[in-house]
N, CA, C and O of each residue as an XYZ file, in Angstrom:
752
protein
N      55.476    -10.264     29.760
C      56.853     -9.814     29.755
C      56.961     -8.300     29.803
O      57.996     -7.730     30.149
N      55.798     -7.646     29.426
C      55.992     -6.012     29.374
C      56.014     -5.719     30.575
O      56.942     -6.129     31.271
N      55.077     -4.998     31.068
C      55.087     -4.265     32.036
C      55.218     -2.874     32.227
O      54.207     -2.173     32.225
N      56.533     -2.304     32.419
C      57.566     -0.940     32.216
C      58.879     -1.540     31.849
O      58.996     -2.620     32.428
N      59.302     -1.423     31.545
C      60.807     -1.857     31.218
C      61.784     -0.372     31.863
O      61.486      0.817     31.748
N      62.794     -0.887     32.426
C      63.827      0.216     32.973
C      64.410      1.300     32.143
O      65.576      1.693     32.188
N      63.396      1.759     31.334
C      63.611      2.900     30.195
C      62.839      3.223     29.736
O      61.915      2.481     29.401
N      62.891      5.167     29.395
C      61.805      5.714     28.885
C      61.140      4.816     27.697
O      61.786      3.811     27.404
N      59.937      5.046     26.978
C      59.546      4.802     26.075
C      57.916      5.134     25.824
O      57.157      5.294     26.780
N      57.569      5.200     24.743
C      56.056      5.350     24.114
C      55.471      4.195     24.581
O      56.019      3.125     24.845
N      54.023      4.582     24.680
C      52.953      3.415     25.268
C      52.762      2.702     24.061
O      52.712      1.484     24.233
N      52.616      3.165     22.662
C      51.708      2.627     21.573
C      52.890      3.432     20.401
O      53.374      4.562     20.453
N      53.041      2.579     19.615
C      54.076      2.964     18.259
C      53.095      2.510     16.955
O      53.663      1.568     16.402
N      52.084      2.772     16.403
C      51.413      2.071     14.812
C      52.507      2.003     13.953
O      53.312      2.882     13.645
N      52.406      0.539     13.519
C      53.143      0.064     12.729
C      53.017     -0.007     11.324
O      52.831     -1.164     10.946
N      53.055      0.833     10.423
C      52.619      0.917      9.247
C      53.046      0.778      7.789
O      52.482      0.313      6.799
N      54.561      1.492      8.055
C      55.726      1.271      6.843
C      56.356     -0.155      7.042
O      56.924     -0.786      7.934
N      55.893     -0.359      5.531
C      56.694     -1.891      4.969
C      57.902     -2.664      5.690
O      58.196     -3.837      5.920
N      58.560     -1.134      5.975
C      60.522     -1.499      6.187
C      60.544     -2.045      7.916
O      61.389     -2.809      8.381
N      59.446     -1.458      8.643
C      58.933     -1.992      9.763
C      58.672     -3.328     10.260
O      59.012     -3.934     11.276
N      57.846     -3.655      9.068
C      56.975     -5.172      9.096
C      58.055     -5.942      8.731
O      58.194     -6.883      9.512
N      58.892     -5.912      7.829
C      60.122     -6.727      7.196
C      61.079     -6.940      8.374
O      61.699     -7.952      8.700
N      61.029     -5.544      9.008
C      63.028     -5.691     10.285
C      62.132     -6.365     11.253
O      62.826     -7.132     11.921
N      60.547     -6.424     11.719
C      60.084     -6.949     12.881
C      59.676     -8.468     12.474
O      59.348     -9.205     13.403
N      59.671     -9.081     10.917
C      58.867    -10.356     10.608
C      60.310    -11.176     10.620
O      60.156    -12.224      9.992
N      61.445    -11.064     11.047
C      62.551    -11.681     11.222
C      62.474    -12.730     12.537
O      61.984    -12.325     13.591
N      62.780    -13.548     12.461
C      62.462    -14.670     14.046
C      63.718    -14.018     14.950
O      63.325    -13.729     16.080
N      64.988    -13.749     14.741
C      66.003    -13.489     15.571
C      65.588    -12.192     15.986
O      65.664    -11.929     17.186
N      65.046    -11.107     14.969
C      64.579     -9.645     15.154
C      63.300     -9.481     16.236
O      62.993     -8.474     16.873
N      62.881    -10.340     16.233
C      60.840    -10.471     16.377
C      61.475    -10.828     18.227
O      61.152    -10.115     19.177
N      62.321    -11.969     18.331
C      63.255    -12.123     19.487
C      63.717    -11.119     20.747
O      63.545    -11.165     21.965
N      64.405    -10.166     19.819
C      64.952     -9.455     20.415
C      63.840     -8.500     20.610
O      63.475     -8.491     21.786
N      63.187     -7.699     19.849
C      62.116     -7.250     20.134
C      61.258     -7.476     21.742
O      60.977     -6.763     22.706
N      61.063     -8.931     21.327
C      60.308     -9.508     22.775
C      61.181     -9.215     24.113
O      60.708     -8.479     24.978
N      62.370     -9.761     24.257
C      63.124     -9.621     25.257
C      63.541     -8.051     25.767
O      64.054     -7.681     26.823
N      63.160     -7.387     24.731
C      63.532     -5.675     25.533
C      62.332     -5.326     26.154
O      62.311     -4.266     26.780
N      61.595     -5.835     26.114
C      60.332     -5.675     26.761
C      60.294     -5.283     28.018
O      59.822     -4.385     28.715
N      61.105     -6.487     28.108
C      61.554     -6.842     30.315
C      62.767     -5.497     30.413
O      62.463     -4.731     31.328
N      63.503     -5.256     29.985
C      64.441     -4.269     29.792
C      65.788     -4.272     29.162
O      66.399     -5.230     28.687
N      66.132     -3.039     29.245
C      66.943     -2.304     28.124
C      68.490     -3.625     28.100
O      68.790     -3.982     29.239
N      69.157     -4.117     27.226
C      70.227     -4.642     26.587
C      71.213     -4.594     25.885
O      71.127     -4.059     24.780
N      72.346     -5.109     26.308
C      73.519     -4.796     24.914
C      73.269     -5.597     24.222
O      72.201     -6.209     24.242
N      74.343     -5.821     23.308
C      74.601     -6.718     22.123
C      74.881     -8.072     22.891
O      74.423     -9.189     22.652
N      75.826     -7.637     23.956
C      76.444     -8.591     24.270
C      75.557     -9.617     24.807
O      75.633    -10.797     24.465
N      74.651     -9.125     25.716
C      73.594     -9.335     26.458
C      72.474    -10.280     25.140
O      72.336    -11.500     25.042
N      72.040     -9.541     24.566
C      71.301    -10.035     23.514
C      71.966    -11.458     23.406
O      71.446    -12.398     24.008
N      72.919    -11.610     22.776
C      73.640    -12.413     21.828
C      74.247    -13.676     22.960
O      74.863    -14.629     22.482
N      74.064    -13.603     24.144
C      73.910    -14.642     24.613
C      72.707    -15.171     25.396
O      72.856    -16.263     25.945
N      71.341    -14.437     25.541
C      70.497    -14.928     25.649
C      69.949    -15.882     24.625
O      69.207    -16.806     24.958
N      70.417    -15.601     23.015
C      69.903    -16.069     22.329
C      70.409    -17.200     21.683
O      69.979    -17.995     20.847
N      71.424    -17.048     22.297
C      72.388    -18.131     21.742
C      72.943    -17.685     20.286
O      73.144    -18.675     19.583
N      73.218    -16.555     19.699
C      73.305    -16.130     18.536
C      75.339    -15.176     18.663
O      75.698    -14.772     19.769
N      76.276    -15.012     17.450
C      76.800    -14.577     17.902
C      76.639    -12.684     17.920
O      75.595    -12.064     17.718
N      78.057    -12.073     18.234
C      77.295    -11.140     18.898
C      77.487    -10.296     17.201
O      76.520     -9.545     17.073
N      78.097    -10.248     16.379
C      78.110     -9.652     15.015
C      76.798    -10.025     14.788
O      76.018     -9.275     15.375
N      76.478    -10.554     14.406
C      74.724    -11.143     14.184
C      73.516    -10.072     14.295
O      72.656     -9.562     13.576
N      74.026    -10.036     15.784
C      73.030     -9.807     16.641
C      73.064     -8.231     16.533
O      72.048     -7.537     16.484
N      74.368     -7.749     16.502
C      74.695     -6.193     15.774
C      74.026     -5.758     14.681
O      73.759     -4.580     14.442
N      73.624     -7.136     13.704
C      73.461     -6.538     12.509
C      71.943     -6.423     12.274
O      71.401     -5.826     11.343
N      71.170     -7.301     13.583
C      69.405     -7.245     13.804
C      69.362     -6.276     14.008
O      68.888     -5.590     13.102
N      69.899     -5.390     15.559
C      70.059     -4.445     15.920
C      69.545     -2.993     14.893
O      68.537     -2.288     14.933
N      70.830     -2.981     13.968
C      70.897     -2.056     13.348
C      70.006     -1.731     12.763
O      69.616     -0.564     12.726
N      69.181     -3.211     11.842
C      68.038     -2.707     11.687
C      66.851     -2.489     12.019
O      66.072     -1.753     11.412
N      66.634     -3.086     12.965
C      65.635     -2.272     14.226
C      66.158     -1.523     14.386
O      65.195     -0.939     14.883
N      66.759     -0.967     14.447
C      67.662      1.181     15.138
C      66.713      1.646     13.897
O      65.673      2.258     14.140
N      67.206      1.252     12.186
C      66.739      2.242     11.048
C      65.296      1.872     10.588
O      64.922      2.266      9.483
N      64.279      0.969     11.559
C      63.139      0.937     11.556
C      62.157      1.677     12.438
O      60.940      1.831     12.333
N      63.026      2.086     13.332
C      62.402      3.005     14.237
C      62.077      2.070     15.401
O      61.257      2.528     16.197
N      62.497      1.000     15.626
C      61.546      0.196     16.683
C      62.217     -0.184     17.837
O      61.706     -0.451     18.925
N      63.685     -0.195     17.462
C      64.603     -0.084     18.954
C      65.456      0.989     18.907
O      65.553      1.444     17.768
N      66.264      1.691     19.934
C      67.320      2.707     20.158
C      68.117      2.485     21.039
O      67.770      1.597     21.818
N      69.117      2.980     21.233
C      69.938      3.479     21.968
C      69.362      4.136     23.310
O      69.181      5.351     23.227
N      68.989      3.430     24.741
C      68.307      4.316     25.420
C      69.400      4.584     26.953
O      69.125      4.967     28.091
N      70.709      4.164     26.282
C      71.901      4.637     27.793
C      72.996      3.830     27.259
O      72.948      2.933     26.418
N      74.199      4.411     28.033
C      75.343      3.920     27.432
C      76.518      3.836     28.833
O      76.723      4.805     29.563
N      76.888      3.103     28.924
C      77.906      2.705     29.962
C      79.524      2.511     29.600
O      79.886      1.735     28.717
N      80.388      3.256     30.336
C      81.764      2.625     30.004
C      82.169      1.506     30.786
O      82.287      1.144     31.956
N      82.335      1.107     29.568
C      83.662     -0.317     30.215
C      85.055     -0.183     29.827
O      85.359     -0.347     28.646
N      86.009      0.124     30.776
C      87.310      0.224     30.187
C      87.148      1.381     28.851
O      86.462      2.393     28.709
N      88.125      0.682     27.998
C      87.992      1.947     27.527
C      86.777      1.978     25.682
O      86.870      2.663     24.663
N      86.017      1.114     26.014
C      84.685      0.597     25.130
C      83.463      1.483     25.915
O      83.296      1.548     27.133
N      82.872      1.971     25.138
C      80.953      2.402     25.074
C      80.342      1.577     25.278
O      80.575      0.806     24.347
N      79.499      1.046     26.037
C      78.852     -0.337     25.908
C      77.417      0.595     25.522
O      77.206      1.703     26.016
N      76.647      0.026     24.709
C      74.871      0.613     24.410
C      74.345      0.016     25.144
O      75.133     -0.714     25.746
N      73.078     -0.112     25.543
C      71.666     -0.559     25.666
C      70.735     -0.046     24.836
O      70.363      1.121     24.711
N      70.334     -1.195     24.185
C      69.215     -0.617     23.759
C      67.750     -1.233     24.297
O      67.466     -2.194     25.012
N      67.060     -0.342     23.696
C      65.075     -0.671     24.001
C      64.159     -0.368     23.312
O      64.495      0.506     22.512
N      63.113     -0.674     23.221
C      62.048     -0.672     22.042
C      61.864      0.854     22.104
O      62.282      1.601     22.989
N      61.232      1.151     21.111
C      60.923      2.786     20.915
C      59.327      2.990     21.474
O      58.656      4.021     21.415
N      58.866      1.403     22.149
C      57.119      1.986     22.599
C      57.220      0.162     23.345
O      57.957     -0.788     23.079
N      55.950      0.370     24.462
C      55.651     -0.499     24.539
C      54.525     -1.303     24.003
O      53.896     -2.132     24.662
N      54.332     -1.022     22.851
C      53.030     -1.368     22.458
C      53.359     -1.692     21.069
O      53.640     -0.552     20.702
N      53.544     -2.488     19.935
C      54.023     -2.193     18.258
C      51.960     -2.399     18.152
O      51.404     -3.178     18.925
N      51.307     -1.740     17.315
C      50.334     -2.158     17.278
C      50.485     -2.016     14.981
O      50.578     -1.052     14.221
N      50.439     -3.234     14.806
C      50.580     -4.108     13.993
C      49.745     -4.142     12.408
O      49.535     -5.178     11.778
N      49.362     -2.805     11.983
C      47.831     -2.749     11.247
C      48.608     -3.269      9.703
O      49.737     -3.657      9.402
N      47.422     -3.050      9.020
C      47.408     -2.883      7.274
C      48.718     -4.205      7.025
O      49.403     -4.007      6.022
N      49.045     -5.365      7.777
C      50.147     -6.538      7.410
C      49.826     -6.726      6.389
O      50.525     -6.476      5.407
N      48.578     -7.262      6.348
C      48.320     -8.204      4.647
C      48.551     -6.976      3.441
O      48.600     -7.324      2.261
N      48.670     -5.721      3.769
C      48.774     -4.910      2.847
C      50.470     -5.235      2.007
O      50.788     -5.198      0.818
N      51.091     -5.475      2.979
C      52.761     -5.497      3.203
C      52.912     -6.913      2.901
O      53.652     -7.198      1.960
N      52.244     -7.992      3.643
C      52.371     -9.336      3.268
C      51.266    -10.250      2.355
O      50.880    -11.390      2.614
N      50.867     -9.368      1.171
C      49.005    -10.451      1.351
C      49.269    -11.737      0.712
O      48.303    -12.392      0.320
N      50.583    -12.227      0.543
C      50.658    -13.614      0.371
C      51.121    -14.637      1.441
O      51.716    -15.701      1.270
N      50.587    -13.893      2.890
C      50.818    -14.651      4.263
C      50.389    -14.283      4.916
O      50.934    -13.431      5.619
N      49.240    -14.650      5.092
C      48.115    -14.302      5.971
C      48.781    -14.864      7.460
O      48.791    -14.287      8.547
N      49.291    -16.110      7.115
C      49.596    -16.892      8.284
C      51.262    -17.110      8.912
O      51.767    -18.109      9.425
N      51.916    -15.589      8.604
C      53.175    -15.386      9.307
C      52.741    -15.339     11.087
O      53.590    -15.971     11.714
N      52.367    -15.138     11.400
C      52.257    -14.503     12.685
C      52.132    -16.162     13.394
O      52.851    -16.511     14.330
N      51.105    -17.054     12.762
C      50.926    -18.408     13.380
C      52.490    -19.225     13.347
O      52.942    -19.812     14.330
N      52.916    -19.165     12.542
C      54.434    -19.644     12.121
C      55.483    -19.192     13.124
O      56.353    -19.974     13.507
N      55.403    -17.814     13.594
C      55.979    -17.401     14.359
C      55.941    -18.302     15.615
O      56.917    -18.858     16.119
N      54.320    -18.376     16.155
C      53.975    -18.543     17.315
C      54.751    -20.273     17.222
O      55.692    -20.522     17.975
N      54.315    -21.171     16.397
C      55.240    -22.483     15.805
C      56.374    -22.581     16.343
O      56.811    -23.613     16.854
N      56.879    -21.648     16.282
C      58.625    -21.615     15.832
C      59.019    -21.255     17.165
O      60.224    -21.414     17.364
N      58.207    -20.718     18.355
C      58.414    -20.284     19.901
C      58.046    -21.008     20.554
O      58.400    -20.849     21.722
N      57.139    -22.221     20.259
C      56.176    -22.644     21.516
C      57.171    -23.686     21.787
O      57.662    -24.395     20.909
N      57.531    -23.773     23.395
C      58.107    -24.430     24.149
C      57.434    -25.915     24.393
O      56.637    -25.971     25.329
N      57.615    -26.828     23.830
C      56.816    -28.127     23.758
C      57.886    -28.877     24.759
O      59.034    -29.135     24.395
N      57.507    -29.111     25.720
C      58.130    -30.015     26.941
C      58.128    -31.542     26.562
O      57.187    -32.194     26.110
N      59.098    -31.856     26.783
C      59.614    -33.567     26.695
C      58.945    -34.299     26.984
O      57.940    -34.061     27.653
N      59.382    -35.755     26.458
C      57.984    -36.503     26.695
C      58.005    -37.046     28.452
O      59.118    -37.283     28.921
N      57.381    -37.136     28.911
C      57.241    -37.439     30.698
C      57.299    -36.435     31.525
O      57.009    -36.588     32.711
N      57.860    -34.723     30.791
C      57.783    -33.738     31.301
C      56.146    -32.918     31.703
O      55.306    -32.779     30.814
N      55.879    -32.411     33.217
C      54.473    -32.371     33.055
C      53.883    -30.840     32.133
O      54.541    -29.806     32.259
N      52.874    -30.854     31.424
C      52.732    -30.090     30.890
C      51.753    -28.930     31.547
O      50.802    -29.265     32.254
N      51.992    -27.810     31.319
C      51.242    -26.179     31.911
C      49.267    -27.128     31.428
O      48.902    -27.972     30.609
N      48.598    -26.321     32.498
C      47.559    -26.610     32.542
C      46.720    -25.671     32.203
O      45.761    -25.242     32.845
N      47.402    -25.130     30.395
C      46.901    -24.192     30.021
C      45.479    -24.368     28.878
O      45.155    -25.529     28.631
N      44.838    -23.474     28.351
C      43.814    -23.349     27.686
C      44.138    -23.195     26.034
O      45.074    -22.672     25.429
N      43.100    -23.793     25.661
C      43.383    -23.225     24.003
C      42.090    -23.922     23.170
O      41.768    -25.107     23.081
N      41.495    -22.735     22.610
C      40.317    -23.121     22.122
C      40.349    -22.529     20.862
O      41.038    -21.569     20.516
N      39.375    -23.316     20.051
C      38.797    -23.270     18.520
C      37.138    -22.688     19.075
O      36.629    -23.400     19.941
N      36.432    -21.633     18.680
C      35.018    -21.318     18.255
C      34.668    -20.479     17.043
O      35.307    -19.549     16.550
N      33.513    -21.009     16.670
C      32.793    -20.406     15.467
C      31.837    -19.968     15.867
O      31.374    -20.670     16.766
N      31.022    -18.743     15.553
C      29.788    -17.872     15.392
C      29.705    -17.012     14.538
O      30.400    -16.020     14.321
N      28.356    -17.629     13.784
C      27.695    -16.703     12.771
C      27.047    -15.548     13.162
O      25.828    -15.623     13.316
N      27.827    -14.073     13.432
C      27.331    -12.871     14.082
C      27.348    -12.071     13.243
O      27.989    -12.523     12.293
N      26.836    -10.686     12.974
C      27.395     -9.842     12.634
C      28.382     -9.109     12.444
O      29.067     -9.396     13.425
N      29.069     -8.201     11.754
C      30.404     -7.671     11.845
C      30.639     -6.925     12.863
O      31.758     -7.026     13.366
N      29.783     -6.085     13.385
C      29.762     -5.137     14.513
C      29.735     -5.716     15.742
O      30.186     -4.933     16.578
N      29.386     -6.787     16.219
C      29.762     -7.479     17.237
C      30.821     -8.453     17.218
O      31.095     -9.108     18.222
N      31.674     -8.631     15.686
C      33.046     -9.270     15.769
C      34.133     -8.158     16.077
O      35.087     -8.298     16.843
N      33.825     -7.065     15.366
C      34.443     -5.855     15.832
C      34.862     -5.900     17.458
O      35.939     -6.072     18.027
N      33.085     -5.593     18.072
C      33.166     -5.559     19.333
C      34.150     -6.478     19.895
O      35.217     -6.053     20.338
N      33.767     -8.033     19.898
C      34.637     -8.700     20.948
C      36.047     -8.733     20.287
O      36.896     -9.119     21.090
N      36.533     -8.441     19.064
C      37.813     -8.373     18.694
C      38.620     -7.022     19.888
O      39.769     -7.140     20.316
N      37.647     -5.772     20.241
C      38.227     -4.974     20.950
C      38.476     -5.082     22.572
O      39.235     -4.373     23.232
N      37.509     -6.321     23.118
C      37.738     -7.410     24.186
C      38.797     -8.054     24.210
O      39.483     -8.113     25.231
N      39.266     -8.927     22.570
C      40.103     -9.371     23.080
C      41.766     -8.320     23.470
O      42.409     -8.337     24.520
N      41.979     -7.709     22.512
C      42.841     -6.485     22.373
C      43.120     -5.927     24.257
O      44.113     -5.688     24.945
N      41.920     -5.923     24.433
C      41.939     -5.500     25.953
C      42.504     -6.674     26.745
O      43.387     -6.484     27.582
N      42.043     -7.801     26.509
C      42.930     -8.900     27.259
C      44.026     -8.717     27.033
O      44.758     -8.953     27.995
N      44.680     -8.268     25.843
C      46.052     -8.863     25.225
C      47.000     -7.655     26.151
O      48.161     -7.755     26.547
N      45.936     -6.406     26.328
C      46.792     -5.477     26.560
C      47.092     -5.948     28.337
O      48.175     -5.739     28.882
N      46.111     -6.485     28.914
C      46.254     -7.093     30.297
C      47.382     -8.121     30.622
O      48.383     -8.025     31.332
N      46.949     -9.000     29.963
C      47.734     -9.962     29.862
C      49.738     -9.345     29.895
O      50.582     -9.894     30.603
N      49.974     -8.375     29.130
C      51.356     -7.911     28.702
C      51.241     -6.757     29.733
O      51.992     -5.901     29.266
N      50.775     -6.330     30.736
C      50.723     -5.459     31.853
C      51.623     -5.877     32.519
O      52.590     -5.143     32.721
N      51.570     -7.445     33.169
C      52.111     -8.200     34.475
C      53.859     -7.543     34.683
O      54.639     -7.178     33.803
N      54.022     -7.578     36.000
C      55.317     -7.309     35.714
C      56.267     -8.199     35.633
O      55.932     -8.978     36.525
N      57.076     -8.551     35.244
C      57.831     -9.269     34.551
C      58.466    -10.124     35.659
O      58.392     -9.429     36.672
N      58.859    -10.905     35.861
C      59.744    -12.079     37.292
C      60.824    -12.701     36.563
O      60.768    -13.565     35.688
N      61.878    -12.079     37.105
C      63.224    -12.701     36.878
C      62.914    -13.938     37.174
O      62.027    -14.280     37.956
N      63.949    -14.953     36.292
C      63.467    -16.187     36.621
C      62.251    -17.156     36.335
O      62.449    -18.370     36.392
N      61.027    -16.671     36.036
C      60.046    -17.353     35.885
C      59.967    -17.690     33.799
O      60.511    -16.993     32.942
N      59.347    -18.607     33.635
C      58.791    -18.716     32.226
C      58.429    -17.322     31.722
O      58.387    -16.265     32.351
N      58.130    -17.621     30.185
C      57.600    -16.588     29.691
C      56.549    -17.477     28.931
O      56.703    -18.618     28.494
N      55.390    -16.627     28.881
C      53.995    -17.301     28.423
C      53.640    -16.475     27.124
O      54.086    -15.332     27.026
N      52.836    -17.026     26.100
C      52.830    -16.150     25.166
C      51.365    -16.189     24.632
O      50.698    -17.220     24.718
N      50.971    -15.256     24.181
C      49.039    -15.035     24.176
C      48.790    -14.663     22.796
O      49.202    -13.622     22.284
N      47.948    -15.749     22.087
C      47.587    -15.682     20.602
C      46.416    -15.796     20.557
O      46.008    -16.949     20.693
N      45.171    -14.485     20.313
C      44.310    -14.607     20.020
C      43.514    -13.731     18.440
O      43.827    -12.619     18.015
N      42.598    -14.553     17.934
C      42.352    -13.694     16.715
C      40.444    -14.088     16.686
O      39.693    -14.980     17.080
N      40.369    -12.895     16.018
C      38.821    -13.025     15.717
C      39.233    -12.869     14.211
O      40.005    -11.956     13.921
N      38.703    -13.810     13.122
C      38.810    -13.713     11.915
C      37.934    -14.157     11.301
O      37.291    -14.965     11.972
N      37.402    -13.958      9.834
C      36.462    -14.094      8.816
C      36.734    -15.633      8.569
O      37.900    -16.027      8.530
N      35.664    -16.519      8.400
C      35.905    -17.417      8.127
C      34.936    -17.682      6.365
O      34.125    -16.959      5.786
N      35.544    -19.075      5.996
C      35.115    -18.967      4.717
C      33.988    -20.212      5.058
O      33.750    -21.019      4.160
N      33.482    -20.309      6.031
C      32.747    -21.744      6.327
C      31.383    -21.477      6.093
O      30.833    -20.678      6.851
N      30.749    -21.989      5.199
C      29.621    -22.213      4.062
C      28.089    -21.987      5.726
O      28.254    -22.025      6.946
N      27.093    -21.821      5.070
C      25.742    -22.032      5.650
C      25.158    -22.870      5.384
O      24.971    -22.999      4.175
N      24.789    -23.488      5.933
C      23.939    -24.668      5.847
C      22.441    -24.330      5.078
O      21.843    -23.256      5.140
N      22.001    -25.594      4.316
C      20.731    -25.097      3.315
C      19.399    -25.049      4.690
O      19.321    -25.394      5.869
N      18.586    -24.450      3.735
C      17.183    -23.938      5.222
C      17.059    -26.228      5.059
O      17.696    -27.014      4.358
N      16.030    -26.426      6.012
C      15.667    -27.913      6.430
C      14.540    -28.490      5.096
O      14.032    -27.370      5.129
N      14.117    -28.868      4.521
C      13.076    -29.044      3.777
C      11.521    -29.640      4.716
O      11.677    -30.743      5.241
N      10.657    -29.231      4.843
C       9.439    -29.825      5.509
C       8.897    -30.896      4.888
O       7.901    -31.445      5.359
């Protein structure tokens, strides 16, 4: 969905203050977020993509404006009304220190992904997409490593330019510590 969006903005924003993680861990907020991606929006605009009304959607707004993560990036008259657009303040939120802010939810971000995934009807045919579970017992420095592989996909992946009209696809990958035991040596 990224790409460039039809307005200035930062490549990379670190996400670090609390008040950040809170206005962006909102599902209607986290929403709108996504959709400025493709480009800049009113309220009005917002609030019927989302099916939400448009006071609502004013009041996400606002606080993304006093989180730093969306703005005001042009303004149009209509009659005799201001209309805004707004757009993210970067194309990039890069997301650190969460569990610092959340460490009793490790697993917001999966919930999220839950709460978006487009599950097609039954007889409807389904995307002939991928999704895998792996484990390896490696070192940290090579989980590091391919964690910065995947990062590089993620950043590929959100390159494409955006197609009016088409789906939107969404890319969840994690390299994480697992708590899964070693097996005892074999006895001879």
């Amino acid at each position: 969905m990224a790409g460039k969006p039809d307005y200035e903005l930062d490549d990379v924003l670190e996400v670090r203050d609390p008040a950040q993680f809170k206005a962006a861990g909102d599902p209607i907020r986290h929403r709108i977020i996504s959709l400025l991606s493709e480009r800049a929006a009113t309220t009005s605009q917002l609030a019927e993509a989302l099916g939400q009304p448009k006071g609502n959607i004013g009041h996400h707004l606002k606080v993304l404006e006093r989180a730093g993560l969306v703005r005001v990036v042009r303004t149009r008259q209509v009659r005799a009304i201001t209309e805004k657009y707004y757009g993210r303040t970067a194309r990039l939120f890069n997301f650190r220190d969460m569990h610092d802010v959340y460490p009793e939810d490790d697993f917001r971000i999966f919930r999220e992904v839950m709460g978006e995934w487009d599950r097609p009807e039954p007889g409807e045919p389904r995307p002939d997409l991928a999704s895998t579970l792996r484990h390896a017992r490696i070192p940290a420095s090579k989980a590091e490593e391919f964690n910065r592989k995947v990062l590089e996909l993620a950043d590929e992946f959100s390159s494409y330019e955006s197609v009016p009209g088409e789906r939107v696809y969404g890319f969840l990958a994690a390299v994480y510590l697992t708590d899964l035991p070693e097996l005892p040596e074999e006895e001879e």
